[in-house]
C-alpha positions as CSV (number, residue, x, y, z in Angstrom):
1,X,110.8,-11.9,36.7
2,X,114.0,-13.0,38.7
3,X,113.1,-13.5,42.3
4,X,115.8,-13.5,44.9
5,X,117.0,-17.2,45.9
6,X,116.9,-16.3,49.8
7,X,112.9,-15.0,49.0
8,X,112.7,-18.3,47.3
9,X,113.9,-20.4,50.5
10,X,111.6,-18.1,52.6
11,X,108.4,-19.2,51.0
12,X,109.4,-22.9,50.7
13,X,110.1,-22.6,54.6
14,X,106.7,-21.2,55.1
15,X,104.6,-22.8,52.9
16,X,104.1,-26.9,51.7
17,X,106.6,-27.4,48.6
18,X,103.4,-27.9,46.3
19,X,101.7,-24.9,47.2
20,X,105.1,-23.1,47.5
21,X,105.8,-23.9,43.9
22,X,102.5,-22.7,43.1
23,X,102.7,-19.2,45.2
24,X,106.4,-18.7,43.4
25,X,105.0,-19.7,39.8
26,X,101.9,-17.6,40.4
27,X,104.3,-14.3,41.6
28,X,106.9,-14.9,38.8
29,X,104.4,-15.8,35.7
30,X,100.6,-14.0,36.3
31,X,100.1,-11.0,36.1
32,X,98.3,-8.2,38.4
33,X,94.6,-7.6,38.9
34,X,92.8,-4.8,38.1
35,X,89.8,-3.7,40.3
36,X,87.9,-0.7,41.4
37,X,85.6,0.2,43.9
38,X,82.6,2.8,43.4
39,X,81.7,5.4,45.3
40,X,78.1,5.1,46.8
41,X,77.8,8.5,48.2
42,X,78.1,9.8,44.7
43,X,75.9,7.5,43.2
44,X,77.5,4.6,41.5
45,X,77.6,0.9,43.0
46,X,78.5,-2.5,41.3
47,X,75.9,-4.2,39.2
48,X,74.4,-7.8,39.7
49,X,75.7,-9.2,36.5
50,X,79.6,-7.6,37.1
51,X,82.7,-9.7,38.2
52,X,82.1,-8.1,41.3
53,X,84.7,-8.3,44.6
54,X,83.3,-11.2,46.7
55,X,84.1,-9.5,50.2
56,X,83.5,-6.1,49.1
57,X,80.1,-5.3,47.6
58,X,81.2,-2.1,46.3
59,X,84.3,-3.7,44.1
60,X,84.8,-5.0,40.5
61,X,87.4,-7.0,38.8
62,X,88.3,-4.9,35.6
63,X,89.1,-7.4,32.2
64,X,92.5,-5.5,32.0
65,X,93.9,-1.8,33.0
66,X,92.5,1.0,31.2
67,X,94.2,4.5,31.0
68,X,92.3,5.7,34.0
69,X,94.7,9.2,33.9
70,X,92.0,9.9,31.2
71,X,89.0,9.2,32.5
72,X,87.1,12.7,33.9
73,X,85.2,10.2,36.1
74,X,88.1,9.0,38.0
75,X,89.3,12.5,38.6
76,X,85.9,13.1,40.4
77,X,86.0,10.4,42.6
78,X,83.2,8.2,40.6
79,X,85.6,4.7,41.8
80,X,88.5,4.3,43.2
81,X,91.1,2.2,41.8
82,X,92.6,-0.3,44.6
83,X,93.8,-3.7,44.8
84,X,91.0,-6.9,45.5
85,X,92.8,-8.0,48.2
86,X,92.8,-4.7,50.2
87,X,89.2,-4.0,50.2
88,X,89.0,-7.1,52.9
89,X,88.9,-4.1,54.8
90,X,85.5,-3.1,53.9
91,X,84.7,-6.8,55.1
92,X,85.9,-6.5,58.6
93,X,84.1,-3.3,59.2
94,X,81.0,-4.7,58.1
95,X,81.1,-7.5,60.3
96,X,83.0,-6.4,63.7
97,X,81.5,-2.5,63.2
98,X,77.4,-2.0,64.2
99,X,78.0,1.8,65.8
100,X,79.4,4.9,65.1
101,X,83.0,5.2,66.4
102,X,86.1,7.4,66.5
103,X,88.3,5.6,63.9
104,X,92.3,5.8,63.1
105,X,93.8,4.8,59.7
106,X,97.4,5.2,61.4
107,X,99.5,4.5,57.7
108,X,97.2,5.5,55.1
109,X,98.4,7.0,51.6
110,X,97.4,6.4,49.2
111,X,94.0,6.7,50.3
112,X,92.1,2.9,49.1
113,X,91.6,1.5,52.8
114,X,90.8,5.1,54.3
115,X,88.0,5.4,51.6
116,X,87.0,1.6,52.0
117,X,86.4,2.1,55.4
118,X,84.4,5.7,54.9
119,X,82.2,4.0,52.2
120,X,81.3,0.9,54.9
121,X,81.6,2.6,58.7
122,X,78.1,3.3,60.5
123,X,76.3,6.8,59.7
124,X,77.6,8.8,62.8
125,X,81.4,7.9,62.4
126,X,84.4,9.9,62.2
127,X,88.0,9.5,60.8
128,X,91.4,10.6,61.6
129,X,93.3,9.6,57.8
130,X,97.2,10.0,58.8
131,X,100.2,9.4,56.7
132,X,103.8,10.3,58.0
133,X,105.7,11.1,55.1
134,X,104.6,14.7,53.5
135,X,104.4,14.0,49.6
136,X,102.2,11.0,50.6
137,X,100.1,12.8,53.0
138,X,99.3,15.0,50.4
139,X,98.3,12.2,47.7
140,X,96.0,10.7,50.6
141,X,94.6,14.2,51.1
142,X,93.6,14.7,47.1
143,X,92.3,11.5,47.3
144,X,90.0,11.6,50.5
145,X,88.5,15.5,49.3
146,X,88.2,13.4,45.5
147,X,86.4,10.9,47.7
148,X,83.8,13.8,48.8
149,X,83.6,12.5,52.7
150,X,82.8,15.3,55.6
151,X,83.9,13.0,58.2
152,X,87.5,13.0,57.6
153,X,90.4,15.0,58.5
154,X,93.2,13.9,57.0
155,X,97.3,14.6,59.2
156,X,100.5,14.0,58.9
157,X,102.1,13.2,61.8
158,X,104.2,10.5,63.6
159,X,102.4,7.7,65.9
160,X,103.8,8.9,68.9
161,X,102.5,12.2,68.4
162,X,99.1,10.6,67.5
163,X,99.4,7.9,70.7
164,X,98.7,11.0,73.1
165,X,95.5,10.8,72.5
166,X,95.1,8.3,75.3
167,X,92.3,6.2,74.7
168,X,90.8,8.6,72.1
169,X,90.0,5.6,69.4
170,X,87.4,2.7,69.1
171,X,89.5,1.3,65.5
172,X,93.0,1.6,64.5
173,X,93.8,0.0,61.5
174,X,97.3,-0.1,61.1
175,X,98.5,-0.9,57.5
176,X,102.4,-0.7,58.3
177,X,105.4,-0.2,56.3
178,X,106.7,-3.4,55.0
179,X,109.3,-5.2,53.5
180,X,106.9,-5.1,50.1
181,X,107.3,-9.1,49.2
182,X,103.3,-8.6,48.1
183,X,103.7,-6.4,45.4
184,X,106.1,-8.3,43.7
185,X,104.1,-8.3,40.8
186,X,103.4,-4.7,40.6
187,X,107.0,-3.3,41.6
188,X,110.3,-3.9,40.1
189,X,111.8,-2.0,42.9
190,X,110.2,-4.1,45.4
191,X,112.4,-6.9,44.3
192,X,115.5,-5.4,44.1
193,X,116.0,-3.6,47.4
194,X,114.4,-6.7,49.4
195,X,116.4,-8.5,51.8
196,X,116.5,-10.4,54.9
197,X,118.4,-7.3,57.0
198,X,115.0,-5.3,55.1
199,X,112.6,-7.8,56.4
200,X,114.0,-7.9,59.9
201,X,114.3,-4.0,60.0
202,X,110.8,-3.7,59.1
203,X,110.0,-5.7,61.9
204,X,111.7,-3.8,64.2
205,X,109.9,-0.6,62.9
206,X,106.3,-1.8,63.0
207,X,106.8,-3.1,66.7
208,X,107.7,0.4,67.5
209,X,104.7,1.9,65.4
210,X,102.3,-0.3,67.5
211,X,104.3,0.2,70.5
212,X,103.9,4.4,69.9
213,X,99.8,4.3,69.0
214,X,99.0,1.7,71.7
215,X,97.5,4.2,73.9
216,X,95.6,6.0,71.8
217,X,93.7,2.9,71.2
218,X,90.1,2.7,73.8
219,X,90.6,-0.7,76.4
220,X,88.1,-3.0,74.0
221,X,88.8,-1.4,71.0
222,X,90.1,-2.7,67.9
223,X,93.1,-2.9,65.6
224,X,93.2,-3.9,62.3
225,X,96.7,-4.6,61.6
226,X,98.3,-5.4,58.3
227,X,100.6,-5.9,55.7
228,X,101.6,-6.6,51.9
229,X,104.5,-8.8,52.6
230,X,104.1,-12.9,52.7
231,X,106.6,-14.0,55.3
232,X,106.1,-14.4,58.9
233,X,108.3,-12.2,60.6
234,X,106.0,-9.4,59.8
235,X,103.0,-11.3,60.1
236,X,102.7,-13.9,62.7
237,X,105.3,-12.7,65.1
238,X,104.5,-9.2,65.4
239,X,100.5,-10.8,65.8
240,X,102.4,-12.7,68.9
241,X,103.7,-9.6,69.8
242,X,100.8,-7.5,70.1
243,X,99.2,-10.3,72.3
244,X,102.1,-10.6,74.8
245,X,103.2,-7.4,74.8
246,X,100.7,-5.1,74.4
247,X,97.7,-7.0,75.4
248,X,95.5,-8.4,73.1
249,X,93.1,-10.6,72.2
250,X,92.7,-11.9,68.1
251,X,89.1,-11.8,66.6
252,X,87.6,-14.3,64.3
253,X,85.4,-13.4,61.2
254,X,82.9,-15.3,59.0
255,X,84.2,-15.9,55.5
256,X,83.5,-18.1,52.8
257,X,85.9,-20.7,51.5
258,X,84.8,-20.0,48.3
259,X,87.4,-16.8,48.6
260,X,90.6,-19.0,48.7
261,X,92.0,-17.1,51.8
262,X,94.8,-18.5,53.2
263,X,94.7,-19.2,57.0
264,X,97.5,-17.9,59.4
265,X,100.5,-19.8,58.8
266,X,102.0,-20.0,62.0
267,X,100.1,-20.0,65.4
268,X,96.7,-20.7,67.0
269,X,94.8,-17.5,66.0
270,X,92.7,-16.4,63.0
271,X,94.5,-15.1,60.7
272,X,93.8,-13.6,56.9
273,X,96.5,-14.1,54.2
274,X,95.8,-13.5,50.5
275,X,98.0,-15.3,47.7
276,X,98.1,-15.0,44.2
277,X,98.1,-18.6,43.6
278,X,94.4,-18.5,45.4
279,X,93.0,-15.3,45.3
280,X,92.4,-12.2,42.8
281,X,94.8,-10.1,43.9
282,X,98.0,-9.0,45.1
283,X,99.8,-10.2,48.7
284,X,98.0,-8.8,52.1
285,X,97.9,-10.4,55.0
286,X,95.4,-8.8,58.0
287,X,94.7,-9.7,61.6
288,X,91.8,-8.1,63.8
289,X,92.7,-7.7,67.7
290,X,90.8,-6.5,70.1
291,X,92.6,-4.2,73.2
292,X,92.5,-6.3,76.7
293,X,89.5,-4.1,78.5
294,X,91.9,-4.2,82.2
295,X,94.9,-2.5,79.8
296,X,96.1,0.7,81.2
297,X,98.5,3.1,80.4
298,X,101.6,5.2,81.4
299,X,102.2,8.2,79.1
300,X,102.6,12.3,79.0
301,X,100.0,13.7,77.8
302,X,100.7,17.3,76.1
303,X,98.8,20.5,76.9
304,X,96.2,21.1,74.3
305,X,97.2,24.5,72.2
306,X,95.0,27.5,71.9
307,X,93.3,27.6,68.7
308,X,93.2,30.1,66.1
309,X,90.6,33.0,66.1
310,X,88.3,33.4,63.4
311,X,89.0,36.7,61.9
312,X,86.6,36.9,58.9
313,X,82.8,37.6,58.5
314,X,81.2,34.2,56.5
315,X,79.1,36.4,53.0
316,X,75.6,35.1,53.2
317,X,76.2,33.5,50.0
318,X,77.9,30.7,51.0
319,X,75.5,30.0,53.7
320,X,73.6,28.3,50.7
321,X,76.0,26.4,49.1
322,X,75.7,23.5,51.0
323,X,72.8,20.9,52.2
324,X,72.8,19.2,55.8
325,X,73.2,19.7,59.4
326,X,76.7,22.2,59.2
327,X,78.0,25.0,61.3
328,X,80.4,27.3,59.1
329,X,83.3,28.3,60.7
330,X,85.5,30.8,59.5
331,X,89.6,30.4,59.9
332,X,90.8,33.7,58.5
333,X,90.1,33.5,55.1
334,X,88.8,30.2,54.4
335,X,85.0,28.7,55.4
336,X,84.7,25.2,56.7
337,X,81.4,23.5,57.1
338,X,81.8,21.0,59.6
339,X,79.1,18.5,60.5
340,X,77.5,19.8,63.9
341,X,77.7,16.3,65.3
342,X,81.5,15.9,64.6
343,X,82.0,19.3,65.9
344,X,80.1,18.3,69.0
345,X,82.2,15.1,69.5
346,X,85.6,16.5,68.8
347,X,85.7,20.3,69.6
348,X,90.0,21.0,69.6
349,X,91.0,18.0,70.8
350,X,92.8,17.1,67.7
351,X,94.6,20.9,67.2
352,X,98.0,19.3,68.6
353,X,98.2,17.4,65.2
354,X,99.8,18.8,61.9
355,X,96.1,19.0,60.4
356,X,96.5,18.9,56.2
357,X,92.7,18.3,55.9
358,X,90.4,19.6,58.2
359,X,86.8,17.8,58.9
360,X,83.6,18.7,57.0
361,X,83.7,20.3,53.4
362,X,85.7,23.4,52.6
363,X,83.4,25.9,51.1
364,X,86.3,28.7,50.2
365,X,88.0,31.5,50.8
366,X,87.0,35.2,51.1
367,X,89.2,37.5,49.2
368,X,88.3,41.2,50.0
369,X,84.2,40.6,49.3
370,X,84.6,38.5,46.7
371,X,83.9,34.7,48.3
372,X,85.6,32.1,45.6
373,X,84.0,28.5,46.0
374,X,86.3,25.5,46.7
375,X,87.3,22.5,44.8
376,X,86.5,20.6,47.9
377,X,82.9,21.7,47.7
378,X,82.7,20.6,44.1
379,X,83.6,16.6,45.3
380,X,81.2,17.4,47.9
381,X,78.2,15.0,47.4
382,X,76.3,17.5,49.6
383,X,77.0,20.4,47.4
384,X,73.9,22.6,46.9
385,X,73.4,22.0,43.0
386,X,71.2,25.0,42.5
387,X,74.0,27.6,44.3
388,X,75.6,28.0,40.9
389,X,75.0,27.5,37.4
390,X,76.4,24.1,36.3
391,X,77.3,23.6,32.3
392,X,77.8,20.1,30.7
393,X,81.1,19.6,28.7
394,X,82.6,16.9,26.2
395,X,85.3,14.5,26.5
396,X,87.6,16.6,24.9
397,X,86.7,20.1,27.1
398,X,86.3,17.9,30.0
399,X,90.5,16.7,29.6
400,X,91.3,20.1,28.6
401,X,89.5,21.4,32.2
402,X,91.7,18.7,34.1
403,X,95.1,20.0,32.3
404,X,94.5,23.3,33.5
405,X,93.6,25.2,30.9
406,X,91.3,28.0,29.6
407,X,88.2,26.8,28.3
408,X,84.9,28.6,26.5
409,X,81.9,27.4,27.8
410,X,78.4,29.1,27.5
411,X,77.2,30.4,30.7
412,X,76.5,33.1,32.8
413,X,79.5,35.1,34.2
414,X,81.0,34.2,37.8
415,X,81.3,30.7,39.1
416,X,80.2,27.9,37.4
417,X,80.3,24.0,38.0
418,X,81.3,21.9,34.9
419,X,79.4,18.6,34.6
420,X,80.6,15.4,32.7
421,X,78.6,12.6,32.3
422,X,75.9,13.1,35.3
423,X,79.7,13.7,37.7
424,X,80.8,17.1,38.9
425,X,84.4,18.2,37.5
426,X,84.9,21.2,39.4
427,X,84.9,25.0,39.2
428,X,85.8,27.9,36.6
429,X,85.2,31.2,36.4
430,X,83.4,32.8,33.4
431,X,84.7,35.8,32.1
432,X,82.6,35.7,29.1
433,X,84.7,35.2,26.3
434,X,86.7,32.8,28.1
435,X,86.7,30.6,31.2
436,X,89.5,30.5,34.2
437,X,89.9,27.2,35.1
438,X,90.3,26.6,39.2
439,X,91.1,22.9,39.0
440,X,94.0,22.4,41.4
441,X,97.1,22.7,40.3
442,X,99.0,19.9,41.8
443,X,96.3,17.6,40.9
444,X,96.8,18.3,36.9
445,X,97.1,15.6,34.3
446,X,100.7,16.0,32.5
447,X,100.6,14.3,29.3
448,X,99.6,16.0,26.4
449,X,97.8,12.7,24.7
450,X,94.3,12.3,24.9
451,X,92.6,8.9,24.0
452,X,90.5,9.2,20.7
453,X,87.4,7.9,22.6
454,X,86.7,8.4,26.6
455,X,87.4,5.4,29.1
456,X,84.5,4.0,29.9
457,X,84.4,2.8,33.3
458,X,81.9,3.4,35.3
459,X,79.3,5.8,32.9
460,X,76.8,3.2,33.3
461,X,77.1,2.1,36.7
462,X,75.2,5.2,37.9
């Protein structure tokens, strides 16, 4: 790996020329860890006697990368596969968080804080997941509804449009475009189109960013802010920055030396930095603030817009398909179950926003009388198992289900749930001598290999 000289002066301006030397070996020579983090709702959580993620109780260290493309249980949100260093996150919550709250994840494709933070917030909570660009967005929406939680709707909209919600949030964590210098290891591209005019531009950028969702963030509240770059212009000085500028106050947290996390470099404030030379994982760097209570703010505030009309009787069918306190709304053609305390909390405050997931589970659609069940209801963990008949498949039918295709199965006719390995797959419909498959498209695996035996990642972790 050929790192840029002017990266290479950066880091020996930041760091001690030892550990400097050991920071750029550790970048150019190591290779990237491998971790996952289960999903407790569904079932799964880490074992005692696993290499298990000090701050997060949920994560592993994986011995090396398998093909997880070809693993069904990835594809049904068993785990989640994220880096070690950003499931800090779960960390913070678990130590700053005791109550429900309204929480923002302002930057969040792929998905690993948003469902970091839904596995570890109080019972009660809810989530606004937002990502600005829209092929993103929609890779954090597969993942959240993969994910299975009811408390999260998932937009795609810019912080300024989001920062109108004056005072609307308790948490924004703020993981912010960045110049990249932490994924070194993981991106060729990262190196090449880095830069000092990059890093300085980035800057810029997230001081807008923070500048635009400022007042949507509650007088106390908190903000998580973060980034996978190493040098202090994005680090330290936009932390200064929020303090002088915006108001702020930085929040200390209990952690272990034994975790090798770097303190702030610059400044007199607690900072988090994660290095490969010291820790399991690629660069972060994360600092908690908490909003001045006496801050106020100055901004137009838009009229809220009428929302849509229901239009379609919900079949009593689908009044069974799912377990828990839920009101079913109908929006045209397709039935939501939203949590009745999330629809209590929120009611159309949040309509303004260019929604791309909405909150609670979506049960389906109704086409004419026929009501056709919804993937999203198959990742649900609060899925009504005895609503529809549910069929266990192999490996191979299992791979052949996630490429799209037709499969035979044998079952009643109608709607039916595939199961592999103790983990719902998702829907078909049984014709009889064959199966339509209702996987979604989008989400389909390409390749046209499949492993001679199944990854086995999580099967006994249940």
């Amino acid at each position: 790996m050929q790192l840029n000289q002017l990266f290479i002066d950066e880091i020996n301006g930041i760091l001690p020329s030892n550990e400097a030397k050991a920071m750029l070996d550790a970048i150019a020579s190591s290779s990237p860890t491998t971790a996952i983090r289960f999903n407790e709702a569904k079932g799964f959580k880490a074992l005692t006697a696993m290499q298990s993620v000090p701050w997060c109780q949920s994560g592993i260290y994986l011995p090396e990368r398998p093909p997880f493309t070809f693993d069904p249980m990835f594809h049904a949100g068993c785990y989640y596969v994220q880096d070690p260093s950003s499931m800090f996150i779960a960390h913070i919550i678990k130590s700053l968080i005791s109550r429900p709250v309204k929480y923002l994840d302002l930057c969040a494709a792929p998905g690993g804080k948003t469902t970091a933070a839904l596995q570890t917030l109080p019972k009660g909570s809810i989530m606004i997941s937002n990502e600005i660009m829209p092929q993103r967005a929609q890779i954090l929406r597969e993942n959240v509804i993969k994910w299975g939680a009811d408390n999260c709707m998932v937009t795609c909209d810019n912080p300024k449009s989001i920062g109108t919600l004056v005072h609307e949030f308790d948490v924004i964590a703020a993981d912010v475009p960045c110049s990249g210098e932490g994924m070194f290891r993981k991106d060729d591209e990262a190196i090449a189109q880095w830069s000092p005019a990059l890093v300085e531009q980035c800057a810029a950028r997230q001081r807008a960013i923070l500048q635009d969702i400022w007042p949507a963030l509650k007088p106390g509240g908190l903000l998580i802010y973060s980034t996978c770059t190493y040098n202090t212009h994005e680090n330290e000085e936009i932390v200064d920055f929020i303090i002088n500028n915006l108001k702020a106050t930085p929040i200390s947290l209990s952690i272990s030396d034994s975790w090798n996390i770097h303190p702030e470099i610059s400044g007199n404030y607690p900072c988090y930095r994660f290095l490969p030379h010291l820790t399991k994982g690629e660069g972060l760097f994360m600092c908690v603030l908490q909003k001045d209570k006496d801050s106020t703010t100055d901004i137009r505030v838009d009229k809220p817009q009428k929302t849509k009309k229901a239009n379609t009787s919900i079949p009593n069918e689908m009044l069974n398909w799912i377990e828990g306190d839920y009101s079913l709304d109908a929006n045209n053609e397709v039935i939501n179950a939203v949590p009745n305390y999330i629809k209590a909390a929120v009611k159309d405050k949040y309509n303004k926003l260019h929604i791309i997931k909405h909150f609670g589970v979506e049960l389906g659609t109704i086409k004419g009388k026929k009501a056709i069940p919804s993937h999203q209801l198959a990742m649900s963990p609060s899925i009504n198992p005895t609503s529809f008949p549910m069929v266990d498949v192999d490996y191979k039918t299992a791979i052949d289900y996630l490429r799209g295709q037709a499969i035979i199965i044998d079952a009643p006719r109608g709607y039916v749930l595939l199961n592999y390995n103790g983990s719902t797959l998702g829907f078909v419909n049984n014709l009889g001598n064959r199966a339509n498959n209702l996987y979604p498209k989008p989400w389909r695996i390409i390749s046209s290999h499949t492993p001679d035996v199944a990854p086995q990642v999580v099967k006994h972790y249940k």
